[in-house]
VEXDREN-831405 format. One record per residue (C-alpha): residue number from 1; residue in three letters; x, y negated, z. Coordinates in Angstrom, 1 decimal. Each point is the difference from the previous one (the first is absolute). Example, Ala and Ser with C-alpha at 12.3 -4.5 7.8 and 13.67 -1.06 7.14 Angstrom:
2
- 1; ala; 12.3; 4.5; 7.8;
- 2; ser; 1.4; -3.4; -0.7;
This chain:
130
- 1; unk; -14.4; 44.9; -26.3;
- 2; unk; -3.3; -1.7; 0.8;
- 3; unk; 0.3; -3.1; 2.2;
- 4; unk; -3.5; -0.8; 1.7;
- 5; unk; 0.4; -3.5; 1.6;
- 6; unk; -2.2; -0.6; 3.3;
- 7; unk; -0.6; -2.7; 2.7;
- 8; unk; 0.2; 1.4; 3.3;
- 9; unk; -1.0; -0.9; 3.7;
- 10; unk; 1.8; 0.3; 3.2;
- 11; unk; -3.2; -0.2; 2.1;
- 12; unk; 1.1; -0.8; 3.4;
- 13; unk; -1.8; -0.2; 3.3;
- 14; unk; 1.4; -1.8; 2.7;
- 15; unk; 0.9; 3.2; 2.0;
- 16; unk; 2.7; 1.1; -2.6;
- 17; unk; -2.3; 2.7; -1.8;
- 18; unk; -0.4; -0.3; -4.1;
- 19; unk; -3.1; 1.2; -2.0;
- 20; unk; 1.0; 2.7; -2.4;
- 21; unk; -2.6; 1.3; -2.2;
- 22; unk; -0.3; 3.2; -2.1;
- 23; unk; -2.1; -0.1; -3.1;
- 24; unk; -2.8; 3.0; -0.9;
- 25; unk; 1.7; 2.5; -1.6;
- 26; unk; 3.3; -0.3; 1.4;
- 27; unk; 2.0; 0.8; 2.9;
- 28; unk; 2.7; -2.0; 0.8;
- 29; unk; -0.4; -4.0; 1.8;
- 30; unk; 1.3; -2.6; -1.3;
- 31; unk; -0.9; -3.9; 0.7;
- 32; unk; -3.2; -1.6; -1.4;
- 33; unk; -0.1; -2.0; -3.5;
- 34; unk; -0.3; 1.1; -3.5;
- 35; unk; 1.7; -0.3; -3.1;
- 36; unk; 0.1; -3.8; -1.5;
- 37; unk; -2.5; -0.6; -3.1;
- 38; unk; 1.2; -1.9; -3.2;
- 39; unk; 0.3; -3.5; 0.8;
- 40; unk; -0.2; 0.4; 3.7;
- 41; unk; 2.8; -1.5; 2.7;
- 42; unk; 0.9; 2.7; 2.5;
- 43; unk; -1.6; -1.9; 2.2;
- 44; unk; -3.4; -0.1; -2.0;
- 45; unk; -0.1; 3.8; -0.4;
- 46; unk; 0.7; 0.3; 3.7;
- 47; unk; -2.8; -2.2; 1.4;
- 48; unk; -2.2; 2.4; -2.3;
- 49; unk; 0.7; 2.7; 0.4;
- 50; unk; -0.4; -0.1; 4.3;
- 51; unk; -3.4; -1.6; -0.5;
- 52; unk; -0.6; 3.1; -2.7;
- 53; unk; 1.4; 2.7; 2.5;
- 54; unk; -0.4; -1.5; 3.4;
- 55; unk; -2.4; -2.9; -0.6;
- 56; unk; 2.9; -2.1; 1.8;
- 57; unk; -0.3; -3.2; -0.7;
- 58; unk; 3.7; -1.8; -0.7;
- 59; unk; 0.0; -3.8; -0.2;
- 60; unk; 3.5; -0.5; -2.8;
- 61; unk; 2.0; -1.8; 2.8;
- 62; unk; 0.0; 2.8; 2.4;
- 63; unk; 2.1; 2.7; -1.4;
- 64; unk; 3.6; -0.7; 0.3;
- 65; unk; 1.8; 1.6; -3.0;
- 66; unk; 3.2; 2.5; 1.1;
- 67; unk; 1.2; 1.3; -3.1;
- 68; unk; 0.1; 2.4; -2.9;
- 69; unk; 0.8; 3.4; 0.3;
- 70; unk; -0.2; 3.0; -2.1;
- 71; unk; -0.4; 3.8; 0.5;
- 72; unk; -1.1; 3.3; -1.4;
- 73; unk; -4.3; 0.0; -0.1;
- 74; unk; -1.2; 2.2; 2.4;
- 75; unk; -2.8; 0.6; -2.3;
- 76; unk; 1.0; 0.1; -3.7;
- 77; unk; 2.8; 2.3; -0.7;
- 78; unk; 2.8; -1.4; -1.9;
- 79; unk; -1.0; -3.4; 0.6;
- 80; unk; 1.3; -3.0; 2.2;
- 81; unk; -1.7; -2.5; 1.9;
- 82; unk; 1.3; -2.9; 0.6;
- 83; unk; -1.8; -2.8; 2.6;
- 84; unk; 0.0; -3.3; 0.6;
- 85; unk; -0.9; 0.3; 3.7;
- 86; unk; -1.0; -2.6; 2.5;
- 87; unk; -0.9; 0.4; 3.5;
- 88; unk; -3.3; -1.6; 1.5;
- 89; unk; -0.6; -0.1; 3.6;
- 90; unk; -3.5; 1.0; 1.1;
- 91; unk; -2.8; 1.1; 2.9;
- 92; unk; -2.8; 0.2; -2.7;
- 93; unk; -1.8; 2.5; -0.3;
- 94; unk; 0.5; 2.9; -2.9;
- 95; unk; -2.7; 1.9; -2.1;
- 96; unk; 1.2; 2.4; -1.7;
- 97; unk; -1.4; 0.2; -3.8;
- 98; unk; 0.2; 0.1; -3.6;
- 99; unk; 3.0; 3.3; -0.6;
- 100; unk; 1.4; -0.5; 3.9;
- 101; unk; -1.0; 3.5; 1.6;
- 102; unk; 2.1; -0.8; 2.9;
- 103; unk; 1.8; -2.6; 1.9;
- 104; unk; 2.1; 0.0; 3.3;
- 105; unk; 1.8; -2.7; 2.4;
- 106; unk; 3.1; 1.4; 0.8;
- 107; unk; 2.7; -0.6; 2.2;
- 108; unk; 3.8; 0.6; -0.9;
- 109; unk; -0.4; 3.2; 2.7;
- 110; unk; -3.2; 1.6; -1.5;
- 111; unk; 1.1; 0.6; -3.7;
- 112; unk; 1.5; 3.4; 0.1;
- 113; unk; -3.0; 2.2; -1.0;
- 114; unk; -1.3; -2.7; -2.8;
- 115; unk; 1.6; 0.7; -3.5;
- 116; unk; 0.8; -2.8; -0.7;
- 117; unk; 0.8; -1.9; -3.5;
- 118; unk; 3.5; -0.1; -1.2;
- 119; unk; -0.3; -3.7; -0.4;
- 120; unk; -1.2; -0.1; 3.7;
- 121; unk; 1.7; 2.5; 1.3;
- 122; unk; 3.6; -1.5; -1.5;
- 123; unk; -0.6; -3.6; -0.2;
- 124; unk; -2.9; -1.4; 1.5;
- 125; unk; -0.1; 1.6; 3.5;
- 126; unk; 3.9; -0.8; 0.3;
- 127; unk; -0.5; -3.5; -0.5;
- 128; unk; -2.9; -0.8; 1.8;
- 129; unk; 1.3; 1.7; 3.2;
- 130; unk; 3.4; -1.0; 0.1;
Protein backbone atom coordinates (compact mmCIF):
# COMPACT_ATOMS: atom_id res chain seq x y z
CA UNK A 1 0.00 0.00 0.00
CA UNK A 2 1.12 3.51 -0.96
CA UNK A 3 1.72 5.84 1.94
CA UNK A 4 1.58 9.60 0.77
CA UNK A 5 2.95 11.66 3.78
CA UNK A 6 1.39 15.37 4.08
CA UNK A 7 1.54 18.44 6.50
CA UNK A 8 -1.80 19.53 7.29
CA UNK A 9 -3.52 22.76 8.83
CA UNK A 10 -6.21 23.07 11.37
CA UNK A 11 -7.06 26.63 10.27
CA UNK A 12 -8.97 28.07 13.02
CA UNK A 13 -10.88 31.31 13.42
CA UNK A 14 -11.68 32.59 16.67
CA UNK A 15 -15.41 31.71 16.36
CA UNK A 16 -14.81 27.89 16.44
CA UNK A 17 -15.16 27.36 12.45
CA UNK A 18 -12.05 25.53 10.50
CA UNK A 19 -11.19 26.11 6.82
CA UNK A 20 -11.59 22.94 4.82
CA UNK A 21 -10.69 23.00 1.28
CA UNK A 22 -11.54 20.70 -1.68
CA UNK A 23 -9.00 20.48 -4.49
CA UNK A 24 -10.21 20.72 -8.50
CA UNK A 25 -11.08 17.60 -9.45
CA UNK A 26 -12.22 16.15 -6.39
CA UNK A 27 -15.12 16.00 -4.06
CA UNK A 28 -14.54 15.33 -0.78
CA UNK A 29 -12.89 18.31 2.02
CA UNK A 30 -10.28 17.79 3.82
CA UNK A 31 -7.83 20.40 5.61
CA UNK A 32 -5.34 22.63 3.76
CA UNK A 33 -1.50 21.53 3.13
CA UNK A 34 0.12 19.33 0.74
CA UNK A 35 2.36 16.47 0.67
CA UNK A 36 6.05 17.15 2.11
CA UNK A 37 8.88 17.44 -0.64
CA UNK A 38 12.29 15.56 -0.25
CA UNK A 39 14.24 17.31 2.31
CA UNK A 40 11.40 19.33 3.62
CA UNK A 41 10.25 19.50 7.61
CA UNK A 42 6.56 19.14 7.92
CA UNK A 43 6.61 22.33 8.85
CA UNK A 44 8.47 23.67 5.68
CA UNK A 45 5.99 21.90 3.31
CA UNK A 46 3.19 23.37 5.30
CA UNK A 47 4.13 27.06 5.19
CA UNK A 48 4.21 26.35 1.31
CA UNK A 49 1.98 24.95 0.47
CA UNK A 50 -0.83 27.63 2.25
CA UNK A 51 1.03 30.45 0.56
CA UNK A 52 0.73 28.11 -2.81
CA UNK A 53 -3.12 27.35 -2.22
CA UNK A 54 -4.34 30.18 -0.07
CA UNK A 55 -1.48 32.83 -0.42
CA UNK A 56 -1.55 32.58 3.61
CA UNK A 57 1.21 33.73 4.85
CA UNK A 58 2.54 31.48 8.11
CA UNK A 59 5.32 32.96 10.13
CA UNK A 60 7.25 29.13 11.52
CA UNK A 61 6.40 29.99 15.20
CA UNK A 62 2.71 30.19 14.74
CA UNK A 63 1.43 26.76 14.02
CA UNK A 64 1.36 24.63 16.99
CA UNK A 65 2.05 20.96 15.99
CA UNK A 66 -0.89 18.26 17.31
CA UNK A 67 0.13 15.19 15.97
CA UNK A 68 0.48 12.46 13.38
CA UNK A 69 -2.34 10.62 12.21
CA UNK A 70 -3.01 8.33 9.34
CA UNK A 71 -5.99 7.35 7.24
CA UNK A 72 -7.27 5.92 3.90
CA UNK A 73 -6.68 8.91 0.98
CA UNK A 74 -9.79 10.25 0.01
CA UNK A 75 -8.26 10.73 -3.31
CA UNK A 76 -5.96 7.84 -4.36
CA UNK A 77 -7.41 4.51 -4.11
CA UNK A 78 -5.48 2.02 -2.25
CA UNK A 79 -3.37 4.50 -0.72
CA UNK A 80 -2.81 6.02 2.86
CA UNK A 81 -2.15 9.44 3.98
CA UNK A 82 -0.64 9.99 6.72
CA UNK A 83 -0.26 13.90 8.32
CA UNK A 84 1.69 15.62 10.41
CA UNK A 85 -0.89 18.23 11.30
CA UNK A 86 -0.67 21.43 13.23
CA UNK A 87 -3.22 23.89 13.96
CA UNK A 88 -2.72 27.77 13.32
CA UNK A 89 -5.08 30.24 14.61
CA UNK A 90 -6.06 32.95 12.15
CA UNK A 91 -8.54 36.10 10.87
CA UNK A 92 -6.42 36.51 7.62
CA UNK A 93 -7.84 36.60 4.84
CA UNK A 94 -7.98 33.35 2.24
CA UNK A 95 -7.58 33.34 -1.60
CA UNK A 96 -8.26 30.45 -2.94
CA UNK A 97 -5.57 29.27 -5.74
CA UNK A 98 -3.20 27.06 -7.29
CA UNK A 99 -5.50 23.24 -7.40
CA UNK A 100 -8.01 24.61 -4.33
CA UNK A 101 -11.59 24.79 -6.23
CA UNK A 102 -13.20 25.26 -3.06
CA UNK A 103 -12.87 26.08 0.56
CA UNK A 104 -15.38 26.49 3.52
CA UNK A 105 -15.33 27.63 7.41
CA UNK A 106 -17.28 25.28 9.06
CA UNK A 107 -18.68 24.91 12.34
CA UNK A 108 -18.95 21.44 14.17
CA UNK A 109 -23.00 21.89 13.31
CA UNK A 110 -22.77 22.61 9.56
CA UNK A 111 -20.81 19.55 8.26
CA UNK A 112 -23.48 17.11 7.43
CA UNK A 113 -23.99 17.79 3.69
CA UNK A 114 -20.03 18.22 3.00
CA UNK A 115 -18.27 14.85 2.07
CA UNK A 116 -15.85 15.01 3.91
CA UNK A 117 -12.24 13.31 3.89
CA UNK A 118 -11.76 10.17 5.81
CA UNK A 119 -8.77 11.69 7.56
CA UNK A 120 -11.09 14.69 8.47
CA UNK A 121 -13.99 13.09 8.83
CA UNK A 122 -12.32 10.35 11.43
CA UNK A 123 -9.51 12.16 12.92
CA UNK A 124 -9.20 15.67 12.36
CA UNK A 125 -12.76 17.05 13.09
CA UNK A 126 -12.89 14.74 16.36
CA UNK A 127 -9.99 16.29 17.71
CA UNK A 128 -10.29 19.71 16.96
CA UNK A 129 -13.83 19.87 18.45
CA UNK A 130 -13.62 17.91 21.33
Amino acid sequence: MTEIKIAAAALMRADGATLLVRKRGTTAFMQPGGKIDAGETPLTALCRELKEELGLEVKPEEPVYLGCFSAPAANETGATVTAELFQINTDSTIQVQAEIEDARWVLADNTSELELAPLTRDHILPLIWK
